[in-house]
MARGU-99586 format. One record per residue: residue number from 1; x, y, z of N, C-alpha, C in turn. Coordinates in steps of 0.05 Angstrom, whole numbers, plus 32768, in hexadecimal, padded with zeros to 4 digits. Layout:
! residues N
PT  resi  n.px  n.py  n.pz  ca.px  ca.py  ca.pz  c.px  c.py  c.pz
PT   NUM     X     Y     Z      X      Y      Z     X     Y     Z
...
//
This chain:
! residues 115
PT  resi  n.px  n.py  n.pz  ca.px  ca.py  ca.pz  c.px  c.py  c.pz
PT     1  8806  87FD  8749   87FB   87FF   8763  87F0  87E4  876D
PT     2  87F0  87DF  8783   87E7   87C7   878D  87C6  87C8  8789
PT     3  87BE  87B7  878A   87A1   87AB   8780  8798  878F  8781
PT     4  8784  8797  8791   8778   8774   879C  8755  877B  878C
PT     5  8758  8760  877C   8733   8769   876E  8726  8749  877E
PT     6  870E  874A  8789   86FE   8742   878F  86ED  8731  8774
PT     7  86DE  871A  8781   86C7   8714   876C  86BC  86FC  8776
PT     8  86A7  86F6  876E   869D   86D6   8776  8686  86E4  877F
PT     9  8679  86FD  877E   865F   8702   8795  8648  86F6  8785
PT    10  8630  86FC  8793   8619   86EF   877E  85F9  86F4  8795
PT    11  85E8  86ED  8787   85C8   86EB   879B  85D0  86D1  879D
PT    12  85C3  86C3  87B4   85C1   86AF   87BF  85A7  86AB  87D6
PT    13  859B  869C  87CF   8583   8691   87EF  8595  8688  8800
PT    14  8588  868A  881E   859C   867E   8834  8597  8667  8831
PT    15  85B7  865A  8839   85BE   8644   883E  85C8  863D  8826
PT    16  85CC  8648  880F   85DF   864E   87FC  8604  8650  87F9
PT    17  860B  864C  87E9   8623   8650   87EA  8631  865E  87D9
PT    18  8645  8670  87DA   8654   8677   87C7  8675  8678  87CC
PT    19  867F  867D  87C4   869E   867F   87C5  86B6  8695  87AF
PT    20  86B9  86A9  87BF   86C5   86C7   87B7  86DD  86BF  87B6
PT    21  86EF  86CF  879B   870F   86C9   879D  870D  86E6  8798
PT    22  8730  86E1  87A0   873B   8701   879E  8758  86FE  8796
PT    23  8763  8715  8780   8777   870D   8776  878D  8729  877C
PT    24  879F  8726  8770   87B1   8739   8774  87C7  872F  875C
PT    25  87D7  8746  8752   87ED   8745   873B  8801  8749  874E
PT    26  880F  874D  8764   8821   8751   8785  8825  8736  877C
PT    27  8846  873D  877A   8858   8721   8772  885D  8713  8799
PT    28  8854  872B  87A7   8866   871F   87C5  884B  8711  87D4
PT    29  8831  870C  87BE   8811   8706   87D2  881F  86F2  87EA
PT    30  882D  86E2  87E7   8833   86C9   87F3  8840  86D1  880C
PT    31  8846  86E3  8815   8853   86EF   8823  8841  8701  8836
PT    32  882A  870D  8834   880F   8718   8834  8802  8708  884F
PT    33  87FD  8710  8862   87DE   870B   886E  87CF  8711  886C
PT    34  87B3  870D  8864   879B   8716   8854  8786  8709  8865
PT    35  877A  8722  8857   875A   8719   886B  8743  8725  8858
PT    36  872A  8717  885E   8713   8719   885B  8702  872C  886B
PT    37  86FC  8747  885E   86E0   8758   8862  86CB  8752  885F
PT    38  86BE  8768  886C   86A3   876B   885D  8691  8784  886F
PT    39  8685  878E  885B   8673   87A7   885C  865C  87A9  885F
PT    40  864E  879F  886C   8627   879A   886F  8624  87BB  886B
PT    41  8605  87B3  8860   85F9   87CF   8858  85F4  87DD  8878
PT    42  85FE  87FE  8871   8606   8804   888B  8615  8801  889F
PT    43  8623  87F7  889D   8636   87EA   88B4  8654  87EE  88AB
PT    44  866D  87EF  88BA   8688   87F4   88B8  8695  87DB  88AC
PT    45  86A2  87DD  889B   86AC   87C0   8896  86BD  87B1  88AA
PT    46  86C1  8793  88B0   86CB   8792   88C3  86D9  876E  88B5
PT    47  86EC  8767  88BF   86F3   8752   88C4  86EE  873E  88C0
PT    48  86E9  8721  88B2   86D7   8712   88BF  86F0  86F1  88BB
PT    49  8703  86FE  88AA   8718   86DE   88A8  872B  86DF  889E
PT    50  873A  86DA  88B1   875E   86E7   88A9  8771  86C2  88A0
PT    51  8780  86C8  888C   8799   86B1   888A  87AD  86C1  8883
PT    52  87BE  86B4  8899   87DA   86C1   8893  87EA  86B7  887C
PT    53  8802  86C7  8881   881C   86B0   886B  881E  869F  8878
PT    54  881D  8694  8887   8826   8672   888D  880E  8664  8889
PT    55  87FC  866C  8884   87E3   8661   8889  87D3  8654  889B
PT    56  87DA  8661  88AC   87C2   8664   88CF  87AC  8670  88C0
PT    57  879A  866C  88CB   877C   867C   88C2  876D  8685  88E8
PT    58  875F  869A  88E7   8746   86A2   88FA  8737  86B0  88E9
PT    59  871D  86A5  88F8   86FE   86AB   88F1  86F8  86B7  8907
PT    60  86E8  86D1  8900   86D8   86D8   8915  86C3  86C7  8913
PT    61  86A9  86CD  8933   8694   86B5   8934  8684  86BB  891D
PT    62  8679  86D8  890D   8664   86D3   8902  865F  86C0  88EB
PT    63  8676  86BB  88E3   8682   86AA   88CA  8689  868B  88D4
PT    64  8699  868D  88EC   86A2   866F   88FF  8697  865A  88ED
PT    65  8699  8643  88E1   868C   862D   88DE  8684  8627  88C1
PT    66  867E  864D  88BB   8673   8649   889D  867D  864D  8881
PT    67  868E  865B  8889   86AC   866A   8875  86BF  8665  887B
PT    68  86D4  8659  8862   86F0   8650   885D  86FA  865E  884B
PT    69  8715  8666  885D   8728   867A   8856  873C  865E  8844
PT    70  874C  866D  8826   8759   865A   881E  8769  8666  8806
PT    71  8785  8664  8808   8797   8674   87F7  87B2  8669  87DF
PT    72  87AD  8671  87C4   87BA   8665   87BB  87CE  8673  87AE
PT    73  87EB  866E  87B7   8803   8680   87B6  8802  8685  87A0
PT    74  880C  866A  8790   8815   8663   876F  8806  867C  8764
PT    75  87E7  8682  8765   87DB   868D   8758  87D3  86A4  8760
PT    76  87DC  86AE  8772   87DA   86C2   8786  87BB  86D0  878F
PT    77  87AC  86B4  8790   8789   86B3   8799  878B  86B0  87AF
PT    78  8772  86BB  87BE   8764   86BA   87D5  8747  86B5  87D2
PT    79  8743  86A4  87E0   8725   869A   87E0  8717  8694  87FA
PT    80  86F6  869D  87F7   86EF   869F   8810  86D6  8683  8806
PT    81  86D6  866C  8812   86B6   8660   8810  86A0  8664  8819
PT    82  868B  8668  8815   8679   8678   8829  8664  865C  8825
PT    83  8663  864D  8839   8646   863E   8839  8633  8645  8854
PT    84  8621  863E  884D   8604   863F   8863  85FC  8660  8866
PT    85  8607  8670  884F   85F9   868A   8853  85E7  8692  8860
PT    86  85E1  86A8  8867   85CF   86B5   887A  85CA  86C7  8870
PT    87  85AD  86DC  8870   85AE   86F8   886B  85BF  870C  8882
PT    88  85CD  86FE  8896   85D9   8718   889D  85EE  8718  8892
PT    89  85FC  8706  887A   8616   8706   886C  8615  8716  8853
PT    90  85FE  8722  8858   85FE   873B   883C  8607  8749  8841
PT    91  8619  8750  8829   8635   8767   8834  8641  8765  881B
PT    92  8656  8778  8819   8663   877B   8807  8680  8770  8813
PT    93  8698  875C  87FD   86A7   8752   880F  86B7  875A  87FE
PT    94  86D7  875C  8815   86E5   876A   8806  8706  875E  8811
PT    95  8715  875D  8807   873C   874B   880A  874E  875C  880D
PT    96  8760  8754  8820   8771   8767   882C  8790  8767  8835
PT    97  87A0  876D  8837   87B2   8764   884B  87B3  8773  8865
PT    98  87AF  876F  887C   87B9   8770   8890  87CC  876B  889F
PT    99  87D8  8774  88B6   87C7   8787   88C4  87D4  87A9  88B3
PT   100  87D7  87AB  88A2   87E9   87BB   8891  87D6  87BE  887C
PT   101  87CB  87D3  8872   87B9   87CD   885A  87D3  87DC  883E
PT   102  87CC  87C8  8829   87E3   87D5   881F  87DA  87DD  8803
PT   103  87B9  87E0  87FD   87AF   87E0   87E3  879A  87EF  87EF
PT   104  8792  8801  87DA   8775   880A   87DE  875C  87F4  87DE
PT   105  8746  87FF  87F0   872F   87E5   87EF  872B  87F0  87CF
PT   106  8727  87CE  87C7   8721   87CD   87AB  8703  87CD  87A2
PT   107  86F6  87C5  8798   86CE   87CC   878E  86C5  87AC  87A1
PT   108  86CB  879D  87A5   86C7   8788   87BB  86B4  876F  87A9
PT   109  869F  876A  87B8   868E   8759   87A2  866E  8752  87B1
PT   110  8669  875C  87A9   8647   8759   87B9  863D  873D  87BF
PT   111  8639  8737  87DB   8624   871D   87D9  8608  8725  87EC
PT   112  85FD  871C  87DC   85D9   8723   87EA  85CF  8706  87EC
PT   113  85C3  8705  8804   85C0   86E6   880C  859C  86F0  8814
PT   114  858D  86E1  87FC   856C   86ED   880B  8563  86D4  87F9
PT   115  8549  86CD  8805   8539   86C4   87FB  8523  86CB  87E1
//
C-alpha cells in the first residue's frame, strides 16, 4: 500500500527552527506533486506548500518567507524547512500528493513552537 511517514517534529521556542522530511517506498515519488499539511489543535488541516514534479513550488502566506519546500527524487524525500517559527505553527504536519490523495494520512509529526 502506498505510504508516506513523516518526521523531523520537535518543541522549539519561537524563532526556532526545524526541518521535517517525509519519505515514501512509491518507486513513481518523482512523478508525484506533493504538498505540505498541517493540523492546528482544533482546526481542519489545510495546505500550506505545494512542489510539483517539475519543481515549481507555492506557499500559502502564513508560511510565505519562512518555509522551504525541497525534494529529493534519487531518494524519494521531501522536506519542509521551517525557520522563524511562531506559536501559531503548532500543528501537526503532514505529506501528500495532490491534487489526488493517493495514501492514507499517515501519523504526521508534531511541532509545538512555545516558549
Amino acid at each position: 500500500q502506498v505510504q508516506f511517514v513523516e518526521s523531523g517534529g520537535g518543541l522549539v521556542p519561537p524563532g526556532g527552527s526545524l526541518r521535517l522530511s517525509c519519505t515514501t517506498s512509491e518507486r513513481d515519488f518523482s512523478t508525484y506533486n506533493m504538498g505540505w499539511y498541517r493540523a492546528a489543535p482544533e482546526k481542519k488541516r489545510e495546505l500550506i506548500a505545494r512542489i510539483y514534479s517539475t519543481g515549481d513550488i507555492i506557499y500559502e502566506d502564513p508560511v510565505k518567507g519562512r518555509f522551504t519546500v525541497s525534494r529529493d527524487n534519487a531518494h524519494n524525500m521531501l522536506y519542509l524547512q521551517m525557520d522563524d517559527l511562531k506559536p501559531e505553527d503548532t500543528a501537526t504536519y503532514f505529506c501528500q500528493r495532490f491534487p489526488t490523495m493517493i495514501a492514507k494520512w499517515g501519523q504526521g509529526t508534531q511541532v509545538t513552537v512555545s516558549s
